[in-house]
C-alpha positions as CSV (number, residue, x, y, z in Angstrom):
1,X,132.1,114.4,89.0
2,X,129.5,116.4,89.9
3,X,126.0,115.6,89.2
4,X,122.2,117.5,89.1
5,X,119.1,115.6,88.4
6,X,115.7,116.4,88.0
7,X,112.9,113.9,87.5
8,X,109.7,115.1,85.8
9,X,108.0,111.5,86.3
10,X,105.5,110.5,88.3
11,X,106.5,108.1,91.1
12,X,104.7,104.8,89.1
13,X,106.4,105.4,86.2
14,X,109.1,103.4,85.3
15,X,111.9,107.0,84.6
16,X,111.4,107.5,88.0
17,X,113.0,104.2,89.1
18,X,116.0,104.9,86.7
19,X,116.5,108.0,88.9
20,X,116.5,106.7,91.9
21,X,119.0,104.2,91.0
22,X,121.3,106.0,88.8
23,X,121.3,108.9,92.1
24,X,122.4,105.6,94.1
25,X,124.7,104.4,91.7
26,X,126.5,108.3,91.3
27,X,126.9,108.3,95.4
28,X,128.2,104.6,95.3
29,X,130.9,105.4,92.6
30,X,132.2,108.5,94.3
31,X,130.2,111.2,92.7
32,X,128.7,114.0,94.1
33,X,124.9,115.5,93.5
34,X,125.1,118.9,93.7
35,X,120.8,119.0,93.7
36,X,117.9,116.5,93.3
37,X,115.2,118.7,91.0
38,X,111.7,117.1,90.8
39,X,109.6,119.0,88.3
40,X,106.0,118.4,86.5
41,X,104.8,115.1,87.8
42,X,107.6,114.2,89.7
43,X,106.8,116.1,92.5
44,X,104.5,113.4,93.7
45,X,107.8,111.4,94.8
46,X,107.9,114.3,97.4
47,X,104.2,113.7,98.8
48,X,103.5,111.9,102.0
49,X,100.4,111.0,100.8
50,X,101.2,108.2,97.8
51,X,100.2,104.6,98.9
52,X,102.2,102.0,97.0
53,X,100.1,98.7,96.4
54,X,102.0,96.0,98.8
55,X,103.2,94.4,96.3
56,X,105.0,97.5,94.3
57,X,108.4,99.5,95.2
58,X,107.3,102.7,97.5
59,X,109.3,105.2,95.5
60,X,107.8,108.2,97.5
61,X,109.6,106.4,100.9
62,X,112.7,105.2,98.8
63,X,113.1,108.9,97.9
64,X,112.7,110.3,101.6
65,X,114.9,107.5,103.1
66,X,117.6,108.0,100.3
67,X,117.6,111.9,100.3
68,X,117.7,112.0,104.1
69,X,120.5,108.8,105.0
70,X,122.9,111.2,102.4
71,X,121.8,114.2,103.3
72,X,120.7,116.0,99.8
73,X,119.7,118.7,98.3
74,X,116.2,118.4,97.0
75,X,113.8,121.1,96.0
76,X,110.4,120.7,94.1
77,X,109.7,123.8,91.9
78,X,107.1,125.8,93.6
79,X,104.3,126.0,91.0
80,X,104.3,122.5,90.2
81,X,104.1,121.1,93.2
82,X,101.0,123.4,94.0
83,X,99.0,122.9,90.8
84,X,99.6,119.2,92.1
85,X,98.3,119.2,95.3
86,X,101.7,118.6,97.1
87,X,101.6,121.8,99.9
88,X,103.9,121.7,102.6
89,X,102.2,123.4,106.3
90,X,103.3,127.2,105.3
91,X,101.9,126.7,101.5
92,X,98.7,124.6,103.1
93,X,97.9,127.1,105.5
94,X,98.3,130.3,102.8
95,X,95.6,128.8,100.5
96,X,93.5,127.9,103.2
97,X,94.2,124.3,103.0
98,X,93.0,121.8,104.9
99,X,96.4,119.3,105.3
100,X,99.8,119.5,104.1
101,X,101.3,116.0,102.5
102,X,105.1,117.8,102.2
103,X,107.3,117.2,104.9
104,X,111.4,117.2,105.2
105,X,113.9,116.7,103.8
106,X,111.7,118.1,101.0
107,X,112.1,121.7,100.1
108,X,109.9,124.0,97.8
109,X,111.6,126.8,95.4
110,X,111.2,127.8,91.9
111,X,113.1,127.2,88.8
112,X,115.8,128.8,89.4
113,X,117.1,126.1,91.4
114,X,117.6,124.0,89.1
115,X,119.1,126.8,86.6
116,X,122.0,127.0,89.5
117,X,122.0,123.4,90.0
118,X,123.0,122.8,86.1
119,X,125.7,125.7,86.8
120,X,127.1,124.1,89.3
121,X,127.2,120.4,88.0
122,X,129.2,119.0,85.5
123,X,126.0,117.3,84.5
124,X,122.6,117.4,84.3
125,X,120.5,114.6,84.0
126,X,116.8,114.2,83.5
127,X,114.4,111.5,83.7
128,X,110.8,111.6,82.1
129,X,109.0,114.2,80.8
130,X,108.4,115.1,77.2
């Protein structure tokens, strides 16, 4: 089966856990994800700047590590990802920013993406949000 999932959560709240697990769990049990989609709040799982206390899961570098060993598909939308702060060096450097905190295997794009990912997928499945 064919899976797309987009997590609108922050990377402290609790949905965006249940992503990253149920994304592990779909690869595990032979499924594919067609596209990782992180919208509203969840495109802070993309920055390179979250610090996890020591004590606390580092979602942001679970993400990275997970998306990279399988080789994913992961876009942020574009406009969300801005309003937030997350740039990446071409975004930093059009608005006259001073750093980008957006590096691979992270991709920036708009909402289409994830229009096409739910096209292509058997299912889509979001976490967080309201």
């Amino acid at each position: 089966m064919k899976f797309a999932i987009a997590l609108f959560a922050a990377p402290h709240q609790p949905a965006s856990r249940r992503a990253l697990r149920f994304a592990q769990a779909t690869l595990a049990g032979g499924h594919e994800i067609v596209r990782l989609f992180f919208y509203q709040d969840g495109v802070h799982s993309a920055s390179s700047n979250v610090v996890s206390p020591q004590d606390e899961l580092d979602l942001p570098r679970e993400w990275r590590e997970f998306v990279t060993a399988n080789g994913l598909d992961s876009v942020l939308c574009i406009a969300a990802a801005l309003r937030r702060g997350v740039l990446n060096a071409e975004e930093a450097q059009r608005y006259a920013r001073s750093a980008a905190n957006l590096e691979a295997p992270w991709e920036l794009s708009g909402l289409g993406q994830l229009h096409e990912a739910a096209q292509q997928a058997d299912r889509l499945v979001c976490f967080g949000g309201q």
